[in-house]
C-alpha positions in Angstrom: -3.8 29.7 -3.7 -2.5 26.9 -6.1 -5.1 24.1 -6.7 -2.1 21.8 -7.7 -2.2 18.7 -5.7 1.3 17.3 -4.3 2.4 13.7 -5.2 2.6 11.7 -2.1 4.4 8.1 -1.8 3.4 5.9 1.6 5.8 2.7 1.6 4.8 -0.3 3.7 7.3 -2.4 4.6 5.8 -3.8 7.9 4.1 -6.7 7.7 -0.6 -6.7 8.7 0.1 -7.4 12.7 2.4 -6.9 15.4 2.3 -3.1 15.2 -0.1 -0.4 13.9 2.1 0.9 10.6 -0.1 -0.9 8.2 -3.6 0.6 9.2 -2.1 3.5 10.0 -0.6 3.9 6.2 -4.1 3.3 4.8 -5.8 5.4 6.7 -3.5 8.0 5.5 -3.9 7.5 1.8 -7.7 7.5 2.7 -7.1 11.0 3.9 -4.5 12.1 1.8 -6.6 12.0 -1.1 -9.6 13.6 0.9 -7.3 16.7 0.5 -6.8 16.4 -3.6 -3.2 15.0 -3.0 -1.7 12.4 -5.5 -0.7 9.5 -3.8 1.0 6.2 -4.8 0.9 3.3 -2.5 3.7 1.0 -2.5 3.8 -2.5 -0.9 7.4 -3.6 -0.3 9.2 -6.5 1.6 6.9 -7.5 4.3 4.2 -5.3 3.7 3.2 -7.6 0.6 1.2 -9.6 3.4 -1.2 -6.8 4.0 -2.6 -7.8 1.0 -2.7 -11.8 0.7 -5.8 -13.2 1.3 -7.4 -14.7 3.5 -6.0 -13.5 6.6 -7.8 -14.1 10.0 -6.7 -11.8 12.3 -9.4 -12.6 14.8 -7.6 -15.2 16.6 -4.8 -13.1 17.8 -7.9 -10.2 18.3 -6.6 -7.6 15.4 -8.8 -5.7 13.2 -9.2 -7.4 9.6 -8.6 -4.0 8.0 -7.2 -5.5 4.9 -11.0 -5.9 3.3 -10.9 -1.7 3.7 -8.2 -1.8 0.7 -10.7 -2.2 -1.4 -11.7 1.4 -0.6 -8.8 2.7 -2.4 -10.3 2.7 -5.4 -13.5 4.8 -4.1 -11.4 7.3 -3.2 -9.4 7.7 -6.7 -6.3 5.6 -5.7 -5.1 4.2 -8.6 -1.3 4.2 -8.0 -1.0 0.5 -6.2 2.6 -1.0 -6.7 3.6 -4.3 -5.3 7.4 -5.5 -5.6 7.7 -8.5 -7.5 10.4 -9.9 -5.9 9.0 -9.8 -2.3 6.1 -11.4 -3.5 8.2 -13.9 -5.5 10.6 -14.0 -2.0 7.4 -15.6 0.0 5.7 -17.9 -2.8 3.1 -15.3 -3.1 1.2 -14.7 -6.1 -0.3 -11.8 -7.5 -3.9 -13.7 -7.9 -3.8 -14.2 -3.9 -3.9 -10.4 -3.2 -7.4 -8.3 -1.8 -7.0 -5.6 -4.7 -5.8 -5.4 -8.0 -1.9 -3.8 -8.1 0.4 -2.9 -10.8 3.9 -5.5 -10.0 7.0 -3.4 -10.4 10.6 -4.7 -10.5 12.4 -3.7 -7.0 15.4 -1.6 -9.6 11.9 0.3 -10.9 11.0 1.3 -7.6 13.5 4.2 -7.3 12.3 5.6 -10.5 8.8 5.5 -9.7 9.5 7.6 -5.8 12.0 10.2 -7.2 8.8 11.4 -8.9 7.2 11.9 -5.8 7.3 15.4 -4.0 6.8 13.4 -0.6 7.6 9.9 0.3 6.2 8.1 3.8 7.4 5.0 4.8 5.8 2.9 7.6 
């Protein structure tokens, strides 16, 4: 039995409420990298808003599960990639986000998840 862990890319695309895709994607890495696995987390279009701070989600009576981002780093996460341009496209900047990420150019994205042996997107 190989020991080798398997490189594993989750893209969020969705943005923090209206459906489940972006608790469910870090609950995933959480568990993912329970099991050894290399992942890479990738924050793309609308899914840039998971991150921005503050968010109060209790007046439409969602789960603030952005503050359990933080956790990525507690669990050996280190791969965080935020697309520049999205950010740039919604007058976000990188100081307003809950964690620290590395900003990649959209063209740099491709490069970055061909080298991944499984990509998720939610």
């Amino acid at each position: 039995m190989s020991h080798l862990s398997t490189s594993i890319a989750i893209i969020n695309t969705s943005p923090p409420y209206g459906s489940s895709g972006g608790q469910e994607s870090l609950d995933m890495a959480l568990a993912l990298s329970n099991f050894a696995q290399n992942v890479s987390v990738f924050f793309i279009e609308d899914g840039v808003l998971q991150l921005l701070v503050p968010q109060n989600p209790t007046v439409i009576d969602a789960k603030a599960y952005y503050k359990t981002f933080a956790a990525l780093e507690f669990y050996d996460i280190e791969n965080i990639y935020v697309c520049k341009q999205s950010l740039l496209q919604r007058g976000i900047e990188a100081s307003q986000l809950c964690i620290p990420v590395t900003l990649i150019e959209y063209e740099d994205m491709s490069k970055l998840l061909s080298k991944q042996q499984h990509v998720m997107s939610f």
